[in-house]
C-alpha positions in Angstrom: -27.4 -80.5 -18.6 -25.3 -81.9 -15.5 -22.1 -80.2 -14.9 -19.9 -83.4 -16.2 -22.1 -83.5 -19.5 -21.1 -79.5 -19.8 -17.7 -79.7 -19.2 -17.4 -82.9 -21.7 -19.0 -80.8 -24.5 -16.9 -77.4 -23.5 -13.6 -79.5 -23.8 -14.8 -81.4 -27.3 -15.5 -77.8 -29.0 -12.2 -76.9 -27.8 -10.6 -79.7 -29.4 -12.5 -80.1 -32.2 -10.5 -76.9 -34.1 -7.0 -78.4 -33.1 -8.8 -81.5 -34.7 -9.6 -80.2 -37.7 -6.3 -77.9 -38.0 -5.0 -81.4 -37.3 -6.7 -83.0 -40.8 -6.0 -79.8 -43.3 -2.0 -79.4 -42.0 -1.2 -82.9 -44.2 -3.6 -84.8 -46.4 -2.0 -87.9 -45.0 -3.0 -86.7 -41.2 0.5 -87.1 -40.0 2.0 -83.4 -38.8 5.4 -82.4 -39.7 7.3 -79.3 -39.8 8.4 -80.0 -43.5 4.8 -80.9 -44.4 3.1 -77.7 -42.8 6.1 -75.0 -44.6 5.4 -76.5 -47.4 1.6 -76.1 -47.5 1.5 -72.2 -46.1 -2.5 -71.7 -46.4 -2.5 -74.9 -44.1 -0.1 -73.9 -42.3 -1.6 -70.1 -41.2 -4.9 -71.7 -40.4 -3.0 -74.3 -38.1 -1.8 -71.6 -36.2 -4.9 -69.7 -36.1 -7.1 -72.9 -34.3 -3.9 -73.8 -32.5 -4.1 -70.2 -30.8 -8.1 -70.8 -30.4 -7.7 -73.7 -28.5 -4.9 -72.7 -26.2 -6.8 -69.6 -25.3 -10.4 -71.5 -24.8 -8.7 -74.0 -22.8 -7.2 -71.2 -20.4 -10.3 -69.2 -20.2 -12.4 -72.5 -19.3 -10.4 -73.7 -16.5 -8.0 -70.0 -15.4 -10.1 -67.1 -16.0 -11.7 -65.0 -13.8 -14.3 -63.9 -16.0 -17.6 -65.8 -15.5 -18.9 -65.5 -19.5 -15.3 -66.4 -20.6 -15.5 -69.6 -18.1 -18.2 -70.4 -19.9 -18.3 -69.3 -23.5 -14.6 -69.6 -23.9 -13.2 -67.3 -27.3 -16.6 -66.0 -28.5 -17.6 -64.1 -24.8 -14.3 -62.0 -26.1 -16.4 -60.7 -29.1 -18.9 -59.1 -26.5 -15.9 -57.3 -25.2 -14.7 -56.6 -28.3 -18.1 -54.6 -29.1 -18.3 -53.1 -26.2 -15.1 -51.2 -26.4 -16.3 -49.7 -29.8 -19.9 -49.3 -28.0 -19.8 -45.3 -27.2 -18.1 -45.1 -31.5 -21.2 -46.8 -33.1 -23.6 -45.7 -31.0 -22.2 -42.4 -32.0 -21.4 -42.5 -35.3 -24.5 -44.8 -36.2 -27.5 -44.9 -34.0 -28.0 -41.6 -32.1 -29.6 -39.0 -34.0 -29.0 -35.2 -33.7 -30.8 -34.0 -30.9 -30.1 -37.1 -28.3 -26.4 -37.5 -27.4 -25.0 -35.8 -23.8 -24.0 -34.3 -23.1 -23.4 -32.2 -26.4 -25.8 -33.4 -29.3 -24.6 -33.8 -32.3 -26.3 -30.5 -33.4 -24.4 -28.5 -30.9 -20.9 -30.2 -31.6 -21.3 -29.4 -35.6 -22.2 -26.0 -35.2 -18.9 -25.7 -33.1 -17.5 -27.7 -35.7 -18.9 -25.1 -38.4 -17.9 -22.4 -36.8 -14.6 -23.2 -36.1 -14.0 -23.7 -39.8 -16.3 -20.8 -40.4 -18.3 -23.0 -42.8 -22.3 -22.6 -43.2 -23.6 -23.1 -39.9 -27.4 -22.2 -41.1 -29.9 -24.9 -40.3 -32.0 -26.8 -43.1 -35.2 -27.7 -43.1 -36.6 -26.5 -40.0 -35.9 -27.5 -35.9 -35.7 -31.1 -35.0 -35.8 -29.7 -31.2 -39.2 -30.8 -29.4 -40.4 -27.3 -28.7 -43.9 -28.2 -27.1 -42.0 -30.5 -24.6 -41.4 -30.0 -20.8 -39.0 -28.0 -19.7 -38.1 -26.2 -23.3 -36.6 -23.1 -23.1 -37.0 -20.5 -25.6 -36.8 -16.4 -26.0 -40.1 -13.7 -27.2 -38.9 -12.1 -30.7 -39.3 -7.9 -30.8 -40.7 -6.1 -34.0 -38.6 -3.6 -33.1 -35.0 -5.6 -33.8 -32.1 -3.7 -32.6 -28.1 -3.9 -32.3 -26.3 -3.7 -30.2 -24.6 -0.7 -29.1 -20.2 -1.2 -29.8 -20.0 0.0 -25.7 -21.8 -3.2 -24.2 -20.6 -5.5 -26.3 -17.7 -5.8 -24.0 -17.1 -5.0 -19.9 -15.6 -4.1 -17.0 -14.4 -5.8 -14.3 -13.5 -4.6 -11.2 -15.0 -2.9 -7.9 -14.2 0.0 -6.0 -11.0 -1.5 -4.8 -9.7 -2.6 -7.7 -7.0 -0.6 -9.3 -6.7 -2.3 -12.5 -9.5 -3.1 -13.8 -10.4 -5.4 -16.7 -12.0 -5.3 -20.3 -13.4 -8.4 -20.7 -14.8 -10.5 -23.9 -18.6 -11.3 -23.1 -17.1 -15.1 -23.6 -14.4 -16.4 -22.2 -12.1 -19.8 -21.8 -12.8 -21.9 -18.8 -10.4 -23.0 -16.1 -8.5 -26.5 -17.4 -5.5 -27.4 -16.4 -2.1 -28.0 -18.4 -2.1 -31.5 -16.9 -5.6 -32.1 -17.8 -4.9 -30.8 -21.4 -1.7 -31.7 -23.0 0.5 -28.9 -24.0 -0.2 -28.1 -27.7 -4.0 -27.4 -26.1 -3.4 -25.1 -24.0 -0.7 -23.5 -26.7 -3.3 -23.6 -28.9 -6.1 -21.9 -26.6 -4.0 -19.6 -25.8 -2.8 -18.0 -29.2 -6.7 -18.2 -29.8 -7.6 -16.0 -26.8 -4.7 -13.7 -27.8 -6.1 -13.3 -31.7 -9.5 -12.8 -30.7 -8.8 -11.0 -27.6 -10.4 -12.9 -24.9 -9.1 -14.5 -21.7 -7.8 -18.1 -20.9 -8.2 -19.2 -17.7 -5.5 -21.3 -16.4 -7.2 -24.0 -13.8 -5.7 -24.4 -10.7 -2.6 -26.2 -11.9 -0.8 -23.3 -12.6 0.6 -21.1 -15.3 3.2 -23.2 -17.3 5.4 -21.6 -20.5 2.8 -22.4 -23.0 0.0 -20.2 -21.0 2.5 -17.6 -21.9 4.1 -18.2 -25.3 1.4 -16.5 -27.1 0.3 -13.2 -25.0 -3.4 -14.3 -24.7 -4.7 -12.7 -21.8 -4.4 -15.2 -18.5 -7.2 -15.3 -15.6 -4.9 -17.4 -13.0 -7.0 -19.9 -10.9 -6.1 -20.5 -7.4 -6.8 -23.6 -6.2 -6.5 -25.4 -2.8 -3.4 -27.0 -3.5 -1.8 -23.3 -4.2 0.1 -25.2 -7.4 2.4 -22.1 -8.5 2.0 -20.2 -5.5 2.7 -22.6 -2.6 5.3 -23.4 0.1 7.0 -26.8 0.4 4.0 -27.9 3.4 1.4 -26.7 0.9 0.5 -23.8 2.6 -0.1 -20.1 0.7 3.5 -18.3 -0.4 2.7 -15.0 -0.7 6.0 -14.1 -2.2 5.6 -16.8 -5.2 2.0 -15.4 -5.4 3.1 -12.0 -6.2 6.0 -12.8 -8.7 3.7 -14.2 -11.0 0.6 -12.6 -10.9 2.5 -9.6 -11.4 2.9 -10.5 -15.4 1.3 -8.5 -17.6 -0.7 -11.1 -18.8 -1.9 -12.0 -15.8 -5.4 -10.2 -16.1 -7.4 -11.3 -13.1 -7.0 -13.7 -10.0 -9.8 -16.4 -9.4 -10.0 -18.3 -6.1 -11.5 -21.5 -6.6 -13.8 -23.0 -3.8 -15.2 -25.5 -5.7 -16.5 -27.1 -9.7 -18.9 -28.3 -11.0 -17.6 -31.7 -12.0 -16.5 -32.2 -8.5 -17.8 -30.0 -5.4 -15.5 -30.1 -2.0 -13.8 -32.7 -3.9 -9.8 -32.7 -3.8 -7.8 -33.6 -6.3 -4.9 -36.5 -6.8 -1.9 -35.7 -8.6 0.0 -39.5 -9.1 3.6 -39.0 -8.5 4.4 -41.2 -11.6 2.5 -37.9 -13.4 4.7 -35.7 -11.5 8.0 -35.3 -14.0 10.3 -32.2 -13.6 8.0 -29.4 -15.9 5.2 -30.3 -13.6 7.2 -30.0 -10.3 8.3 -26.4 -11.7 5.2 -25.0 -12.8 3.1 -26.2 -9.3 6.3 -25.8 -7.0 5.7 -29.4 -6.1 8.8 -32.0 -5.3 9.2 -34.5 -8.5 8.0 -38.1 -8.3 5.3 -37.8 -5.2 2.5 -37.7 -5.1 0.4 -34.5 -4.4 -2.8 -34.3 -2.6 -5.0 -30.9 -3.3 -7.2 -31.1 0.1 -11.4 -30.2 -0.8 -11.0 -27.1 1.2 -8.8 -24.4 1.1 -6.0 -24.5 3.8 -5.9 -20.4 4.8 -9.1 -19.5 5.6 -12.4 -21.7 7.2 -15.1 -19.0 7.1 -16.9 -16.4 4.9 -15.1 -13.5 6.3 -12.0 -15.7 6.0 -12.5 -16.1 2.7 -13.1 -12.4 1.8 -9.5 -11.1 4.0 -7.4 -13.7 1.1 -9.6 -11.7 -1.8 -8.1 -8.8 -0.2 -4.4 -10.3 0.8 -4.6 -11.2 -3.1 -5.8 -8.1 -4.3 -2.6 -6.1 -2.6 -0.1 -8.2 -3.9 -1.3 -8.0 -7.1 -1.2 -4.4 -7.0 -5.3 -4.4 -7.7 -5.7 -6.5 -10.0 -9.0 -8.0 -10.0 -9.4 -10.6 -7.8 -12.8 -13.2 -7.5 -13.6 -16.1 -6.1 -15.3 -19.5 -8.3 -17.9 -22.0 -6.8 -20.4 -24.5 -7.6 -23.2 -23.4 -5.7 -24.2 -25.8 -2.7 -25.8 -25.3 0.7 -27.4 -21.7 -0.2 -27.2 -20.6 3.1 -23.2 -20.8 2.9 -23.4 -18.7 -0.3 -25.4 -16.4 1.6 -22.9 -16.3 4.7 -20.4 -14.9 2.3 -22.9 -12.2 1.7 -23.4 -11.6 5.6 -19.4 -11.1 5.5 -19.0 -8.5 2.6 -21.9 -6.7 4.7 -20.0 -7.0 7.7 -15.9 -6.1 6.3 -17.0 -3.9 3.5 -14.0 -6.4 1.2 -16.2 -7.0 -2.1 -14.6 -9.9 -4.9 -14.7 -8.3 -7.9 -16.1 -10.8 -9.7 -17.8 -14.5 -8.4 -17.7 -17.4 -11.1 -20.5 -19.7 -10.8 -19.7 -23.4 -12.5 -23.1 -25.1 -12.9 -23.1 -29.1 -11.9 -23.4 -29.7 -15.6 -19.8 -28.8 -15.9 -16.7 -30.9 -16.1 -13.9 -31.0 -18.7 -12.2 -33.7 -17.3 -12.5 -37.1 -14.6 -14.6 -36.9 -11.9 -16.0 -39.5 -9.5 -19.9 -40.3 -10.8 -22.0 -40.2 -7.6 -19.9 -36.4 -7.0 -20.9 -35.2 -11.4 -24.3 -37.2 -11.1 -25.6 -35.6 -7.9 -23.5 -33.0 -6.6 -24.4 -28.9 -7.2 -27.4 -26.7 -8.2 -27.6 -26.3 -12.5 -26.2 -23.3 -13.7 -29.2 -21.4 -14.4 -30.6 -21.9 -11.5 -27.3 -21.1 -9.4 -26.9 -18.1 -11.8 -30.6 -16.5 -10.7 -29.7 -17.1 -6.8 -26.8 -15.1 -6.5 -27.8 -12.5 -9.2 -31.0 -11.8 -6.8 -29.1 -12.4 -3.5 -26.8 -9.8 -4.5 -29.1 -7.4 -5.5 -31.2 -8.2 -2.1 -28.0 -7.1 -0.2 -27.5 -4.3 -2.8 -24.2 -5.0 -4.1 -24.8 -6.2 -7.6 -23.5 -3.1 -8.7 -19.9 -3.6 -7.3 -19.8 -7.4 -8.4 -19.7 -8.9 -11.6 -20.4 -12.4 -12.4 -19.4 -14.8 -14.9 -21.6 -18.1 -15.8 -20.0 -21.4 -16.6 -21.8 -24.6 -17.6 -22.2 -25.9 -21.1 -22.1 -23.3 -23.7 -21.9 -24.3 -26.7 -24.3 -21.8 -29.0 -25.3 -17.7 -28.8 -28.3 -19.2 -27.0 -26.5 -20.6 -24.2 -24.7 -17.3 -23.7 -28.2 -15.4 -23.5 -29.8 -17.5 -21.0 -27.3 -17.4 -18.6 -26.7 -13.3 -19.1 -31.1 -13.4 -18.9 -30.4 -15.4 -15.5 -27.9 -12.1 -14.1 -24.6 -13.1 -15.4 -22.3 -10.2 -17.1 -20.4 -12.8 -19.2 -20.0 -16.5 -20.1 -17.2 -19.0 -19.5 -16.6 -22.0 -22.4 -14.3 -24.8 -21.6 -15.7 -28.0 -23.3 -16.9 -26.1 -26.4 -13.8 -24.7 -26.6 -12.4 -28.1 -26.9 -14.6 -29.5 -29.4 -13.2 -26.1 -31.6 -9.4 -27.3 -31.1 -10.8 -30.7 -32.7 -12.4 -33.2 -29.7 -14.8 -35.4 -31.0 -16.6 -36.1 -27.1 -15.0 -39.3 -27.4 -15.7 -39.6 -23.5 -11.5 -40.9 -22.8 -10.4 -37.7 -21.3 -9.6 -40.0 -18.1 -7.8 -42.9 -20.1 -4.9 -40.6 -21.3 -5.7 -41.9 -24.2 -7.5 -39.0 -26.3 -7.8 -39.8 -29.4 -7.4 -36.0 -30.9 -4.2 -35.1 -28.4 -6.4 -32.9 -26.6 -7.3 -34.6 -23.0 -3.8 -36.5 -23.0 0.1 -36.0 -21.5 1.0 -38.7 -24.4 3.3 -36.5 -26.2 2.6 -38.8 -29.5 -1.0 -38.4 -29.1 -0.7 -34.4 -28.3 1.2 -33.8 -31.6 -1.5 -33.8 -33.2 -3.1 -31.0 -32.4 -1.6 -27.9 -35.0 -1.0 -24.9 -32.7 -1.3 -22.2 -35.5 -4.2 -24.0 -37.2 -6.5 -24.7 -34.0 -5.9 -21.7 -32.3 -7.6 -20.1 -35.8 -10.4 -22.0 -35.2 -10.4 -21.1 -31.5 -10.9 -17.7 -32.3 -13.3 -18.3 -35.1 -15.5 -19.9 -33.0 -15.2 -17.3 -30.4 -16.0 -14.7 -32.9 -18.8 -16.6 -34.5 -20.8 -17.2 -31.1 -20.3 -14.0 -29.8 -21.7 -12.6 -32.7 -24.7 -14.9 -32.3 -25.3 -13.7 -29.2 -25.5 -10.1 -29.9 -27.9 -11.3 -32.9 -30.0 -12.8 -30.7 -30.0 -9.5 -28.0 -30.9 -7.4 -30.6 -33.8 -9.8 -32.3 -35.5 -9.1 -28.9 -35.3 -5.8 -28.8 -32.8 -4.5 -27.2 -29.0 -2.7 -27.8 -27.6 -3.5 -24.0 -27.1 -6.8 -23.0 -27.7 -5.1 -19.2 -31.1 -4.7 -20.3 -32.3 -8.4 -20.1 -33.6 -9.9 -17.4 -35.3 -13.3 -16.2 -38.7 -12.4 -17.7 -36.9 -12.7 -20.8 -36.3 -16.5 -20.5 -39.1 -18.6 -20.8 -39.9 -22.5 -20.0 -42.5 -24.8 -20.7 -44.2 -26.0 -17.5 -47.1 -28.2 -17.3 -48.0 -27.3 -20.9 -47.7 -23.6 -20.2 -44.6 -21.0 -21.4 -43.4 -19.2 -17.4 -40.7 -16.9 -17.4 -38.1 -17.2 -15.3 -39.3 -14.9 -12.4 -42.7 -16.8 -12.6 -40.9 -20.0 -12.1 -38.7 -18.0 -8.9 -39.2 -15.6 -6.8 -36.7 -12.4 -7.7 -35.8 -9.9 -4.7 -35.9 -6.4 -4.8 -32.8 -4.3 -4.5 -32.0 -4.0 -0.9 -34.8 -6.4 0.6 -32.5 -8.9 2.5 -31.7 -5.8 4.6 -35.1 -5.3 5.8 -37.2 -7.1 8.7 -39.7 -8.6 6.1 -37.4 -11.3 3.9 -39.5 -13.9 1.3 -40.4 -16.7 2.7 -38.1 -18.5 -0.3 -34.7 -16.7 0.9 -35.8 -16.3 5.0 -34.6 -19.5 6.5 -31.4 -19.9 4.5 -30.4 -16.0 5.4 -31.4 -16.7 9.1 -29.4 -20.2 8.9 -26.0 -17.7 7.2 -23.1 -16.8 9.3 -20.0 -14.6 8.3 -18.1 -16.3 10.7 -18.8 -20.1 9.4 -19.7 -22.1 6.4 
């Protein structure tokens, strides 16, 4: 078909509606206004291929769409379905075990949880358990439980003067900003009725981090949002006034997440009203710019003098530091500098590159950052290597969402287990995937204040705290079904995977160190080039 021919036919099927509109409007064929009032079924559908034809006749010849240019009207129906693609593929075609990255499994058992509803399975496992890469835990006769004195910890090393009894689970950093206010309100009264902490993110504590008493880890991030002066550098003086409240339990630097690694983040200024401005200590209406790296120190050693500067004014409370891991050899220059200064963090946070609450550039989410478990086993072993596991607690963070997920990262060497996205399927997200529109359909992900009313802060923060309770409980279940009655006790032999047809634990699948054997002449070949490549004195 020629060009002319085509645009002959595209122009007749256009016309052809206002034609026929043209024929029902009067039986005579003669439009008036009196005839077409008169005869109201005529007159609707007149109106209806009237609009058809005016918008087929702009998209043919105006739009910049290439399948509107050429299928005028009906390429909006692709469009159409493709809106409500991620809905029914949800809702209709994706079975149990499939979705990401939360099945539907793992969100219902939230779900059940939450609600404290029946969260037994029927029926048996729909989980491939012969396939590659399936993890899965060795069962003890002997079943125990676990002892009421680990079921909870301590945080803080020798330095620390107020040291902190933490829930084996806790909430992970997001930001108010990234969560609407009833959300974090709602977190909050959770964490404070089950007695677990809340981490703030690194934008800051506002008033509804504080209007329920829930115990508050504050993130420090590079753009020092709370704690910052007006050229963005570190104000020690603002740092101190507020993590001097009581509810202020610990202090977490963070280097870098999982969604994102050395990635900065933008604040728009439009997004910037006058509650922001006060809660980050940011001017209102422009624009802020959080740079990927922090502005006060450039180097290991650096990095460990602000864990101390932050631990004084504080008055020793516990003070960490959050990454995703990257270049190992960095992590291990941080090592080479607690060595060196004798200044220990009380606690490192390690966000696996499955994380991510919120936006985050693809190639950065896709590709960026080692997987949680993995990251989890290379500092556990680094630290013991450099024998200072025993000074240093560690937290894991990277989709939990079951008693499971809590084991295998505390099998892999963490002490407890951070929840942020779980946590918001428990106030009621339904992994919609729009937490970057501002347009969250359950007022969770949003700064619509229509859309955040939504969310009840005395009902969700119930279910918070049910669900908190629920998978903590799991977890100790699951500890004491293998035997043993302190969660110290596991290790990565306890954690096994199917390779090449065959169940490895995890220190078959790595190599693990033995306490104090990065200090020796003879390293493992696995960890000797990294810890030759490490310097205190540079990342």
């Amino acid at each position: 078909m020629t060009p002319a021919v085509k645009l002959f036919w595209s122009i007749a099927l256009l016309f052809m509606p206002f034609s026929l509109a043209w024929l029902l409007s009067s039986t005579s064929g003669a439009i008036s206004l009196q005839s077409l009032t008169g005869a109201p079924v005529q007159f609707s559908i007149f109106l209806l291929l009237l609009a058809y034809t005016l918008l087929g006749s702009y998209e043919l010849f105006f739009c910049k769409s290439n399948l509107r240019r050429n299928y005028p009207v009906l390429a909006n129906l692709r469009y159409m379905l493709e809106y409500i693609r991620p809905e029914i593929q949800q809702y209709f075609i994706a079975n149990n075990v499939e979705e990401k990255p939360f099945s539907r499994e793992r969100r219902n058992l939230v779900y059940r949880r939450a609600k404290k509803a029946n969260d037994t399975l029927p029926f048996g496992t729909e989980q491939e358990i012969m396939a590659e890469g399936y993890r899965s835990l060795f069962h003890s006769i002997n079943a125990k439980e676990v002892r009421e004195e680990h079921i909870r910890i301590s945080i803080g090393g020798p330095d620390c003067k107020l040291p902190y009894n933490a829930s084996r689970l806790n909430i992970s950093a997001m930001s108010f900003g990234a969560i609407s206010s009833t959300a974090v309100a709602a977190l909050n009264k959770g964490a404070a009725l089950g007695n677990f902490a809340h981490n703030t993110g690194e934008g800051s504590m506002s008033k509804y981090h504080l209007a329920h008493g829930g115990d508050i880890i504050w993130q420090i991030g590079t753009g020092y949002f709370g704690c910052r002066n007006h050229d963005g550098s570190f104000n020690d003086e603002a740092f101190a006034e507020r993590a001097n409240i009581d509810v202020v339990k610990m202090i977490e630097i963070k280097l870098s997440q999982g969604a994102k690694p050395s990635h900065g983040g933008v604040l728009p200024g439009a997004k910037v009203t006058q509650e922001i401005a006060d809660i980050r200590l940011v001017d209102v209406g422009v624009t802020i710019i959080s740079p990927a790296a922090h502005p006060e120190f450039d180097s290991p050693t650096g990095l460990l003098h602000f864990v101390q500067r932050l631990r004084n004014l504080s008055n020793g409370k516990p003070v960490g530091f959050k990454l995703c891991l990257g270049k190992k050899s960095e992590f291990l220059g941080i090592i080479k500098a607690m060595l060196e200064t004798g200044i220990l963090p009380d606690f490192i946070t390690i966000d696996g590159a499955e994380g991510g609450t919120g936006a985050a550039p693809v190639e950065f989410s896709n590709r960026l950052g080692i997987p949680c478990l993995e990251a989890t086993y290379f500092v556990n072993q680094v630290l013991l290597g450099a024998s200072l596991r025993q000074h240093i607690r560690l937290i894991s963070a990277g989709q939990t969402a079951t008693g499971f997920d809590m084991l295998e990262k505390i099998i892999m060497g963490a002490d407890a287990v951070n929840a942020a996205r779980a946590m918001m399927l428990a106030l009621g997200c339904v992994q919609s995937k729009s937490c970057n529109t501002n347009k969250c359909p359950t007022g969770i992900a949003t700064q619509n204040p229509a859309r955040a009313r939504a969310i009840n802060v005395e009902e969700k923060s119930v279910r918070v705290c049910n669900f908190h309770h629920a998978t903590v409980e799991a977890f100790l279940e699951l500890c004491g079904a293998m035997g043993y009655d302190d969660p110290g006790g596991l290790s990565p032999a306890d954690l096994y995977s199917r390779i090449e047809g065959c169940l490895k634990n995890f220190d078959q699948i790595y190599t693990p160190l033995a306490p104090g054997s990065l200090l020796e002449e003879s390293i493992p070949v696995e960890y000797e080039e990294d810890w030759k490549l490490a310097s205190a004195q540079s990342f």
